[in-house]
MARTOR-559446 format. One record per residue (C-alpha): x, y, z; residue in three letters. Coordinates in nm, 2 decimals. Layout:
<sites>
SITE_X_Y_Z_Ala
...
</sites>
This chain:
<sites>
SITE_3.56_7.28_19.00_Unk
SITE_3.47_7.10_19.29_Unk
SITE_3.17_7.32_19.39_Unk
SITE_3.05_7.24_19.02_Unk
SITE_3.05_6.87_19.09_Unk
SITE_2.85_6.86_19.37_Unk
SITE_2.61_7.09_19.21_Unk
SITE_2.63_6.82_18.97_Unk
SITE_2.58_6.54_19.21_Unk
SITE_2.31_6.67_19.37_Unk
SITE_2.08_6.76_19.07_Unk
SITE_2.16_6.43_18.98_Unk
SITE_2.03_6.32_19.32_Unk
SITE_1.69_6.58_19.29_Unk
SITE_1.66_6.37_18.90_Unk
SITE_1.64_6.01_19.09_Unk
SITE_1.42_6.13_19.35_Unk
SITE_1.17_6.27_19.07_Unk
SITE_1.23_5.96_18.86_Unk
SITE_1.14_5.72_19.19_Unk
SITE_0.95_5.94_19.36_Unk
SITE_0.73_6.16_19.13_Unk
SITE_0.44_6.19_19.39_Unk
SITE_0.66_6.42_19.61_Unk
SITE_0.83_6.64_19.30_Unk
SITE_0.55_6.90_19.12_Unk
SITE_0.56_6.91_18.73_Unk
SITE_0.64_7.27_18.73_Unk
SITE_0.89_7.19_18.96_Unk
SITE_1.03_6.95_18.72_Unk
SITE_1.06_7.16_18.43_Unk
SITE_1.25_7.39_18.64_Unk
SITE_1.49_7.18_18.75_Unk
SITE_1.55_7.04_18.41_Unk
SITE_1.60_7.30_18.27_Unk
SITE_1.87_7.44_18.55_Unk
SITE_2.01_7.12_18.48_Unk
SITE_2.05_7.16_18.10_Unk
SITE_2.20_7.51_18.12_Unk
SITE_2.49_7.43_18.41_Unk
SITE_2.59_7.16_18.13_Unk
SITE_2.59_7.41_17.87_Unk
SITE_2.82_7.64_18.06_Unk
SITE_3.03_7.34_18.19_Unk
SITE_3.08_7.27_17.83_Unk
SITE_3.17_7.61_17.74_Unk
SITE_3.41_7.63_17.99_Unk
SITE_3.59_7.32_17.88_Unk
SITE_3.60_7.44_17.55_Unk
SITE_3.73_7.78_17.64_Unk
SITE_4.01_7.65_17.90_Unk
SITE_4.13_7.47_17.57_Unk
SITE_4.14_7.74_17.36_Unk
SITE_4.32_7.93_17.63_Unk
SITE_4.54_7.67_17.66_Unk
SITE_4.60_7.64_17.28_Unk
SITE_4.67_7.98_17.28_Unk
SITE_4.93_8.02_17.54_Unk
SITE_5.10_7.71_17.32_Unk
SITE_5.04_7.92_16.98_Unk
SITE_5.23_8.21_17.14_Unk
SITE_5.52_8.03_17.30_Unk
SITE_5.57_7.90_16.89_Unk
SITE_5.57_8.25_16.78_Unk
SITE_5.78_8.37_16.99_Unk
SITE_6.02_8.11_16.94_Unk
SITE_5.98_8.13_16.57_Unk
SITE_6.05_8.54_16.60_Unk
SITE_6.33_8.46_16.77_Unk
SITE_6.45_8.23_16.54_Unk
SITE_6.40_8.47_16.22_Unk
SITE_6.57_8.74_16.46_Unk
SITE_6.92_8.54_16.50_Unk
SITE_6.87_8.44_16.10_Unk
SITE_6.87_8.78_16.05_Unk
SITE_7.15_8.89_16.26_Unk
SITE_7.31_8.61_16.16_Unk
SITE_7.30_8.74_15.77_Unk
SITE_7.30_9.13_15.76_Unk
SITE_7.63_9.15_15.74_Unk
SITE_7.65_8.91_15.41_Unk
SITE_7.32_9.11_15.27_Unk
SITE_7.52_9.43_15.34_Unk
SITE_7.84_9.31_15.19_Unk
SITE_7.66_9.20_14.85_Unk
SITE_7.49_9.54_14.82_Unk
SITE_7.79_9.71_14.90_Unk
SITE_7.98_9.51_14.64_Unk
SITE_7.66_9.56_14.39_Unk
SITE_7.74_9.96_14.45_Unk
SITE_8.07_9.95_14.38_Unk
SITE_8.05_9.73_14.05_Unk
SITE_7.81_9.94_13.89_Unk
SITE_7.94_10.30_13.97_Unk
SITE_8.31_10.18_13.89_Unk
SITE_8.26_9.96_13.56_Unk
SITE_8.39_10.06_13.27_Unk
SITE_8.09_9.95_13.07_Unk
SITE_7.84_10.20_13.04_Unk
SITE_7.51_10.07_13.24_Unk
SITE_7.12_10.22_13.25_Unk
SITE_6.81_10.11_13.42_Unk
SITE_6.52_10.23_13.26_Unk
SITE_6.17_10.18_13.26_Unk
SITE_6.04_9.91_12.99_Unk
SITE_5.71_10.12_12.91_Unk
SITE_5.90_10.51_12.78_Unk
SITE_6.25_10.45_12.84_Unk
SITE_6.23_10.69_13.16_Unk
SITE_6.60_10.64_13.33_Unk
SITE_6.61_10.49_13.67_Unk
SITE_6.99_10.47_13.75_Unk
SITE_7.32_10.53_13.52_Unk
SITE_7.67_10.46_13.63_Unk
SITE_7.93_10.70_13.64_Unk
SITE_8.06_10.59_13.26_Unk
SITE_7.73_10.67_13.14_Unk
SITE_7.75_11.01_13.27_Unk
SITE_8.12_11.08_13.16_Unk
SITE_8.00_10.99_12.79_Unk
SITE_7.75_11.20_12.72_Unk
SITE_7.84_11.44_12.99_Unk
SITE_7.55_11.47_13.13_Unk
SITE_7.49_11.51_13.59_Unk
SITE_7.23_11.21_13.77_Unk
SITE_7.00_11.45_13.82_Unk
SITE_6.98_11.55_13.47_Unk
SITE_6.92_11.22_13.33_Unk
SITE_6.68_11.02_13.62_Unk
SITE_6.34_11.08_13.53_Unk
SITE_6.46_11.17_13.16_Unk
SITE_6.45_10.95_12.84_Unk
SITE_6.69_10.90_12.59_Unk
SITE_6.48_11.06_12.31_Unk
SITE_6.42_11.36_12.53_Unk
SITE_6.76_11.42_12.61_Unk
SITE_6.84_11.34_12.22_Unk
SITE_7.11_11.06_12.31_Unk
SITE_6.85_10.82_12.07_Unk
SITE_6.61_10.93_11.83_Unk
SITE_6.25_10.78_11.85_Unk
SITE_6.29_10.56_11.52_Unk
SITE_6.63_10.44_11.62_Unk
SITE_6.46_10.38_12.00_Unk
SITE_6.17_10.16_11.84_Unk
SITE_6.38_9.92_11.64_Unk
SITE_6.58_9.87_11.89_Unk
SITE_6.24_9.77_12.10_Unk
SITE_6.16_9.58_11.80_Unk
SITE_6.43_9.36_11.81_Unk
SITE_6.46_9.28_12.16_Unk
SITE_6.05_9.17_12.11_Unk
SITE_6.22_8.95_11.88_Unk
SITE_6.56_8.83_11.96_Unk
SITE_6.48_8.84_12.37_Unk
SITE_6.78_9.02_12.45_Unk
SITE_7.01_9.27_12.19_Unk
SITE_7.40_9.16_12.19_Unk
SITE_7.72_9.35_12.08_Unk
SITE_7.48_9.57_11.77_Unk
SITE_7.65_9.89_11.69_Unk
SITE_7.49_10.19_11.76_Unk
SITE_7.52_10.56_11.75_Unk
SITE_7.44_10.81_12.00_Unk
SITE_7.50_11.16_12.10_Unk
SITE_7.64_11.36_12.38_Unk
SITE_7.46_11.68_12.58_Unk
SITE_7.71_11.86_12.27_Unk
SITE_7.53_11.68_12.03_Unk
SITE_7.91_11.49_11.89_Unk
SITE_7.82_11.14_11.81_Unk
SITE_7.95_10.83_11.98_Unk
SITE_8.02_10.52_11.89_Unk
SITE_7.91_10.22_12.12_Unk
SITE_7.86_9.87_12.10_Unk
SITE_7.51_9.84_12.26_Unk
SITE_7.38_9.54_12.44_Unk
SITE_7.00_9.54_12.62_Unk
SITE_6.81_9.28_12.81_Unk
SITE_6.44_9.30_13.00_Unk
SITE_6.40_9.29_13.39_Unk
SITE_6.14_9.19_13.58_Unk
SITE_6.10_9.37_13.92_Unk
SITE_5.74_9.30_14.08_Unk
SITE_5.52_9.36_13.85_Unk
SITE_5.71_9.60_13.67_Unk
SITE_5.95_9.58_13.36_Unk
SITE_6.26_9.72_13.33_Unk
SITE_6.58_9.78_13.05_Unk
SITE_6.92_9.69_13.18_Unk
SITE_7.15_9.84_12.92_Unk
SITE_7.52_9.80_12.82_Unk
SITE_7.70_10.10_12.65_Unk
SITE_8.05_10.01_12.58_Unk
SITE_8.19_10.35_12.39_Unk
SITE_8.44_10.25_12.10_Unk
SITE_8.46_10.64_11.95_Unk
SITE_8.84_10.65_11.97_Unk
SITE_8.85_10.30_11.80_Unk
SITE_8.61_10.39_11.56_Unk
SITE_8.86_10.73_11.48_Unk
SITE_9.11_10.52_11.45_Unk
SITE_9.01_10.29_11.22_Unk
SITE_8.87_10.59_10.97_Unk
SITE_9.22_10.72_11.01_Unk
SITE_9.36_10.38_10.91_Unk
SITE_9.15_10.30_10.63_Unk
SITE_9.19_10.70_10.54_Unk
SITE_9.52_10.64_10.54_Unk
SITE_9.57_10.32_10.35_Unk
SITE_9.29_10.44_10.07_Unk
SITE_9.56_10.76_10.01_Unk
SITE_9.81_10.53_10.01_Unk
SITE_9.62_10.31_9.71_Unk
SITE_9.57_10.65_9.53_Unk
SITE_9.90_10.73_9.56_Unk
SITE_10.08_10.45_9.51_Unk
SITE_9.82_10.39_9.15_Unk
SITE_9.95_10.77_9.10_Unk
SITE_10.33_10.64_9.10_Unk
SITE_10.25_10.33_8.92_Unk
SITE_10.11_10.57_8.65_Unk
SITE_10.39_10.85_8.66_Unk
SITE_10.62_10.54_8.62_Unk
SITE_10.45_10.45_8.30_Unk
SITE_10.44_10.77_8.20_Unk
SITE_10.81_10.82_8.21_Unk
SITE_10.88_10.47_8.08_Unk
SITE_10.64_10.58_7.76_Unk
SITE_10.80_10.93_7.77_Unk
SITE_11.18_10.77_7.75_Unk
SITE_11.04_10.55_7.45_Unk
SITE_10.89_10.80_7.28_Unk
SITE_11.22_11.07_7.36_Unk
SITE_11.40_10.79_7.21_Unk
SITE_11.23_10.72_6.93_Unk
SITE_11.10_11.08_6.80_Unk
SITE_11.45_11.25_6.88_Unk
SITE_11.68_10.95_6.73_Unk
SITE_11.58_11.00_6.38_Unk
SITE_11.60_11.38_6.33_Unk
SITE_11.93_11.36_6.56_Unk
SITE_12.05_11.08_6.30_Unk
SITE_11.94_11.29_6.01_Unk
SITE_12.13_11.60_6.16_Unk
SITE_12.45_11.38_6.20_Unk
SITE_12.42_11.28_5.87_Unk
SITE_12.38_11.60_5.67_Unk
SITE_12.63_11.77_5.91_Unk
SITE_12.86_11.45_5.77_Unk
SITE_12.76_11.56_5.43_Unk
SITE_12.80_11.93_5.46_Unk
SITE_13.15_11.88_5.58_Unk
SITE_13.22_11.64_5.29_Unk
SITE_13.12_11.85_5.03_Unk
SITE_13.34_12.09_4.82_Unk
SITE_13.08_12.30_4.65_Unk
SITE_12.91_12.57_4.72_Unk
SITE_12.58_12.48_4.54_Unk
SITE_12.63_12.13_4.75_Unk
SITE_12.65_12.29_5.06_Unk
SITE_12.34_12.57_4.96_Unk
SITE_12.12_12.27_4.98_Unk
SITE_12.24_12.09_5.25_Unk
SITE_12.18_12.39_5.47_Unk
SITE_11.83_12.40_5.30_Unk
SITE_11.78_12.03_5.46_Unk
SITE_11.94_12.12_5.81_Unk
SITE_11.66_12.37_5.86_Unk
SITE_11.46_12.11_5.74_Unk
SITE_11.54_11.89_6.01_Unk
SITE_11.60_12.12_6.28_Unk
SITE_11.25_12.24_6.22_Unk
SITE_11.12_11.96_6.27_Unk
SITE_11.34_11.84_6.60_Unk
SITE_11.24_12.18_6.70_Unk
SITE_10.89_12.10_6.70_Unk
SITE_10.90_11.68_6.89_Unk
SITE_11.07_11.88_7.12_Unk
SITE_10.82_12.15_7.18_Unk
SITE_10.58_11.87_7.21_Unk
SITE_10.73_11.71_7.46_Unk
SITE_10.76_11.97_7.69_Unk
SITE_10.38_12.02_7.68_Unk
SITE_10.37_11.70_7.74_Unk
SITE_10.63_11.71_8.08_Unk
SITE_10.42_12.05_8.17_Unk
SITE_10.13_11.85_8.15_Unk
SITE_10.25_11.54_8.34_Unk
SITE_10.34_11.77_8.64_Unk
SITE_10.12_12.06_8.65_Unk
SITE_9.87_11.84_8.87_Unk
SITE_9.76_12.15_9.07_Unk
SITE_9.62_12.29_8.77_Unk
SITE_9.38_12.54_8.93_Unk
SITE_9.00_12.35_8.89_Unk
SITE_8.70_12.57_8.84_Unk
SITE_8.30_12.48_8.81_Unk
SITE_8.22_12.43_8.44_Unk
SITE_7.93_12.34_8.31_Unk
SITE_7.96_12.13_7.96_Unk
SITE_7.73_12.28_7.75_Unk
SITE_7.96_12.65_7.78_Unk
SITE_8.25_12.48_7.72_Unk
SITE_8.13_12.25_7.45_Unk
SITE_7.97_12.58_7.28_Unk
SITE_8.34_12.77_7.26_Unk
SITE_8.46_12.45_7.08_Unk
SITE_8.24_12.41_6.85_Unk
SITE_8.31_12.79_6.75_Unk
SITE_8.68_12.69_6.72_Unk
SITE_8.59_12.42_6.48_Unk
SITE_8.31_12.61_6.31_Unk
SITE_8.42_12.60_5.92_Unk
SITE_8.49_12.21_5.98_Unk
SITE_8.17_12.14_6.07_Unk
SITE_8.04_12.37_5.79_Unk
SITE_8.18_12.18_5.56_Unk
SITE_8.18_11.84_5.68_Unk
SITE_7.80_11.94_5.75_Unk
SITE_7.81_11.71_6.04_Unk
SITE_7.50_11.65_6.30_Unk
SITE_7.63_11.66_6.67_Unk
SITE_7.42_11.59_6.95_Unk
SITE_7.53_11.65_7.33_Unk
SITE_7.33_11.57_7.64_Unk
SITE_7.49_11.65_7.91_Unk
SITE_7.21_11.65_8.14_Unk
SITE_7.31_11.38_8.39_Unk
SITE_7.60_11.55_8.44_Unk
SITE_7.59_11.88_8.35_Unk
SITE_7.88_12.00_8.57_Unk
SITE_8.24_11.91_8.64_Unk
SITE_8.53_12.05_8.85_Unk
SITE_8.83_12.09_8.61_Unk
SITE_9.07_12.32_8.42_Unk
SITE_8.90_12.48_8.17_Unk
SITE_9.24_12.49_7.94_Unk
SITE_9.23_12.09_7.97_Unk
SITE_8.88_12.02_7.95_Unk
SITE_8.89_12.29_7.59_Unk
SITE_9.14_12.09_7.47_Unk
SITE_9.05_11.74_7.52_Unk
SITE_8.70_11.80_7.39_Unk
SITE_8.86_12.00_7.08_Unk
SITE_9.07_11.70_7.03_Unk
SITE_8.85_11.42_7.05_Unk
SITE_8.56_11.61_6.82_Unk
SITE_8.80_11.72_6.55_Unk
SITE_8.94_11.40_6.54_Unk
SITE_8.59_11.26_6.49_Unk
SITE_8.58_11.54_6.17_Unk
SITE_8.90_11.45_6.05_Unk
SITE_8.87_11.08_5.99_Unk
SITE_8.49_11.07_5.90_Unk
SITE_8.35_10.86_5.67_Unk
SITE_8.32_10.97_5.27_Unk
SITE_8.03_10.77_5.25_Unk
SITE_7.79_10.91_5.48_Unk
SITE_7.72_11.19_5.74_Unk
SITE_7.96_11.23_6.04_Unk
SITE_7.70_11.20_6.31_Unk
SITE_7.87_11.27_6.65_Unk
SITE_7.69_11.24_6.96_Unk
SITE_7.85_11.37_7.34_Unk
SITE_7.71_11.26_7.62_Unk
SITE_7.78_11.29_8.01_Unk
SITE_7.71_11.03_8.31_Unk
SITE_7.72_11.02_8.68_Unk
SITE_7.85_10.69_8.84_Unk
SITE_7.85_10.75_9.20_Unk
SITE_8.07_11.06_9.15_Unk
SITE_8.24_10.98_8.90_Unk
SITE_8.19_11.21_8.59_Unk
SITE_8.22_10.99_8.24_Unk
SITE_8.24_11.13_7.93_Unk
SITE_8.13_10.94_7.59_Unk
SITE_8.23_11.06_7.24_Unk
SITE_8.07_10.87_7.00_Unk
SITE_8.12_10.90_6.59_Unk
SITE_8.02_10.68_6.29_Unk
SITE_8.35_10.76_6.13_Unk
SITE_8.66_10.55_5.97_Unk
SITE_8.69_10.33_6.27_Unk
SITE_9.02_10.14_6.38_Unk
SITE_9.15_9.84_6.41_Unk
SITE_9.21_9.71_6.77_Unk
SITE_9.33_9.41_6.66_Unk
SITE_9.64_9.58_6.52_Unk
SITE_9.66_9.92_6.69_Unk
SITE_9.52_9.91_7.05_Unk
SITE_9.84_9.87_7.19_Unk
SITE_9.97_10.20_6.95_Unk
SITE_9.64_10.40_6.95_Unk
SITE_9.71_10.68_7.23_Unk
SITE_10.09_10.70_7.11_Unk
SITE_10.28_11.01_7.02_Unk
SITE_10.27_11.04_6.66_Unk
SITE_10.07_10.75_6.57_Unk
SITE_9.85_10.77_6.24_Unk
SITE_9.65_10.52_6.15_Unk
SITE_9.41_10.64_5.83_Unk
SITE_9.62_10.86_5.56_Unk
SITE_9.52_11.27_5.63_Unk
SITE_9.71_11.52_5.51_Unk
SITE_9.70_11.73_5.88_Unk
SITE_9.73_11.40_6.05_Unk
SITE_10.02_11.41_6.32_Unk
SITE_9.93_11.16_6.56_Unk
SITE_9.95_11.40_6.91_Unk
SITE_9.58_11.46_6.96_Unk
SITE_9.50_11.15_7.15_Unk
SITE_9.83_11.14_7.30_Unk
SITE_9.76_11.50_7.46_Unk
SITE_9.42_11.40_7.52_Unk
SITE_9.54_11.08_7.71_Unk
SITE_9.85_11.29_7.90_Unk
SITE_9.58_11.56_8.05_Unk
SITE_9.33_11.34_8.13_Unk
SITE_9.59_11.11_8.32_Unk
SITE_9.76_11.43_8.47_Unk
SITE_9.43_11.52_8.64_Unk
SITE_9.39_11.13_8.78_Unk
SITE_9.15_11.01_8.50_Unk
SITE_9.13_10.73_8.24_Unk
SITE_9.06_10.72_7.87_Unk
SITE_8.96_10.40_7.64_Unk
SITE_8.80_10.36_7.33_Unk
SITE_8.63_10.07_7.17_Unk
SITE_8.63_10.05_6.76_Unk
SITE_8.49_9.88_6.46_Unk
SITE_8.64_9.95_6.09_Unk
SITE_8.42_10.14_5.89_Unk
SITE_8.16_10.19_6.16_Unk
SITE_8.30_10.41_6.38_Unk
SITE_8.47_10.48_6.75_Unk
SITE_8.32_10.52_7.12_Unk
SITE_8.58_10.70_7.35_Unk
SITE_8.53_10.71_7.69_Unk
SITE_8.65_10.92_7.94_Unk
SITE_8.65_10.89_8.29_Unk
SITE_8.65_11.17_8.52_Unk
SITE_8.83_11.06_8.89_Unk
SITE_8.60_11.09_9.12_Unk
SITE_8.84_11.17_9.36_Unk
SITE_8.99_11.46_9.24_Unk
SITE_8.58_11.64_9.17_Unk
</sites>
């Protein structure tokens, strides 16, 4: 440095002379030594400038290497806390309960699954990563989109029921819950599966159970009334003939005639002929009651219909009544053919029997479908009857209610008994002198 000074000093001094002595310094000369002069300055400054830079650099690296070291004791300092919460991470997710899947936001392509996921629809790792659901047939593609659909909309998908399937193909039950993840510039699905297929068993079992147990318990609340209306009407069809037996055997033993005793004989047959035959009918009616398991078979209407109307062919003749049937919306029913014969022989004969004598029996059967159920309608424009007075009465054993010389008053009250026997239910509405509607309905239960 101290060479460069006096360089310095004496160019300076070679300037003066030429400034106060120009006669002994040459023009050429001059230039030269101007110019010398104007180049040490330039590389004076240059080397000022680049000691400076050196020296910010040695300063520059000193900071770096104190700020590496630094970020080295930080990060000594908090590896163990990093590896903890990773560790920790691991273990929550392989050992929760809770079903949970990674997948990719884009086609559903699984990243990661817990161990619950693979224990539910038994599938290995490897088999799933790089899978979808829809590929593996855990979710169909529909059932996938909505799902999408919904998170678009809601944000996030909470606690919705959902059903998938295993590698078996059994369905499972699960109460799914999804939200989005952003990783980079990537999206991701974080899902929930929490399976509730035992639950769900459970409860069918349950409400299984506990819809038997309506059935059954209406079935005893109907048996009950049936043997309360069987003990009335044992009661009140045996206690008159009984009576009347008493009576004549008083009167037989009483009498002292031969002629007197001819007759009353006569009358005992009479009335034993007569208890012979309430008694007759009510055993059909207890075989009825409890023959439940009355083998069923497929019958269609219209066959069974047709053997009916052959039965009751000469009535019909001569009543020359028009009967319609459809029986297209229900053209087929599960029953026994014995009960279904007899209830349509009843309900159409009794629709002969107490026409109108002022116009044309018109009858018209007609079969429905309601959810199951099979109904059937029996519609005439006969005598009619009065509700008002007889509803109460109307299915009863030996209740009459228009004056007919074969009228004995059991063909409803069979019709009723069979069609309650097999778990069914029969009404009828009625006006006087415009006819009857019965309706019949099939349990759907028992089809």
């Amino acid at each position: 440095m101290s060479g460069t000074i006096g360089l310095l000093e004496w160019i300076l001094g070679i300037s003066i002379v030429e400034i106060l002595m120009p006669q002994y310094i040459t023009s050429a000369f001059g230039t030269v030594l101007f110019t010398v002069l104007f180049v040490l300055l330039g590389v004076l400054v240059i080397r000022k400038t680049l000691q400076e830079s050196e020296q910010k650099k040695v300063v520059a690296e000193q900071t770096t290497l104190e700020l590496n070291k630094r970020i080295e004791e930080m990060v000594l300092h908090q590896s163990p806390d990093i590896q903890y919460s990773h560790e920790l991470f691991v273990k929550l997710f392989e050992s929760n309960p809770t079903g949970i899947v990674i997948s990719k936001f884009e086609n559903g392509e699984y990243i990661n699954v817990n161990q619950a996921v693979l224990d539910m629809f038994k599938y290995t790792h490897e088999e799933m990563i790089g899978h979808t659901a829809t590929e593996l047939s855990i979710l169909d593609i529909p059932t996938r989109q909505k799902l999408i659909n919904l998170l678009n909309q809601q944000g996030r998908i909470l606690n919705t029921d959902i059903t998938l399937r295993n590698k078996d193909g059994m369905p499972r039950h699960c109460i799914f819950s999804m939200e989005k993840l952003i990783m980079g510039n990537e999206q991701y699905l974080m899902s929930f599966i929490y399976d509730i297929t035992d639950r769900k068993i459970i409860e069918n079992n349950l409400v299984e159970a506990h819809q038997k147990l309506e059935i059954l318990t209406k079935k005893l609340i109907k048996q009950n009334q049936q043997l309360r209306a069987f003990a009335h009407i044992t009661s009140h069809n045996l206690r008159a003939p009984v009576s009347n037996l008493n009576l004549l055997l008083q009167f037989y033993k009483e009498s002292t005639t031969v002629e007197d005793k001819d007759e009353l004989v006569g009358n005992l047959d009479t009335v034993v002929d007569n208890l012979t035959d309430t008694l007759d009918e009510l055993l059909k009616t207890i075989s009825v009651q409890e023959d439940t398991t009355k083998e069923r078979m497929e019958l269609s209407f219209e066959d069974v219909f047709a053997s009916v109307e052959g039965m009751l062919k000469e009535q019909l003749a001569e009543s020359k009544a028009i009967v319609s049937t459809d029986f297209y919306k229900a053209p087929i029913i599960s029953y026994p053919r014995v009960y279904l014969e007899s209830i349509l022989f009843n309900l159409l004969s009794n629709a002969l029997k107490y026409s109108s004598p002022d116009r044309v029996p018109e009858i018209r059967l007609k079969t429905e479908n309601n959810h199951g159920e099979i109904i059937l309608k029996v519609e005439d424009n006969g005598l009619g009857i009065d509700l008002a007075k007889h509803r109460r009465n109307i299915f009863g054993m030996h209740k009459t209610f228009h004056r007919h010389k074969q009228a004995r008053g059991m063909g409803l009250f069979m019709t009723k008994t069979q069609v309650e026997a097999m778990g069914g239910e029969i009404t009828i509405e009625s006006v006087v002198n415009e006819g009857s509607i019965f309706t019949i309905i099939f349990n759907s239960t028992a089809q």
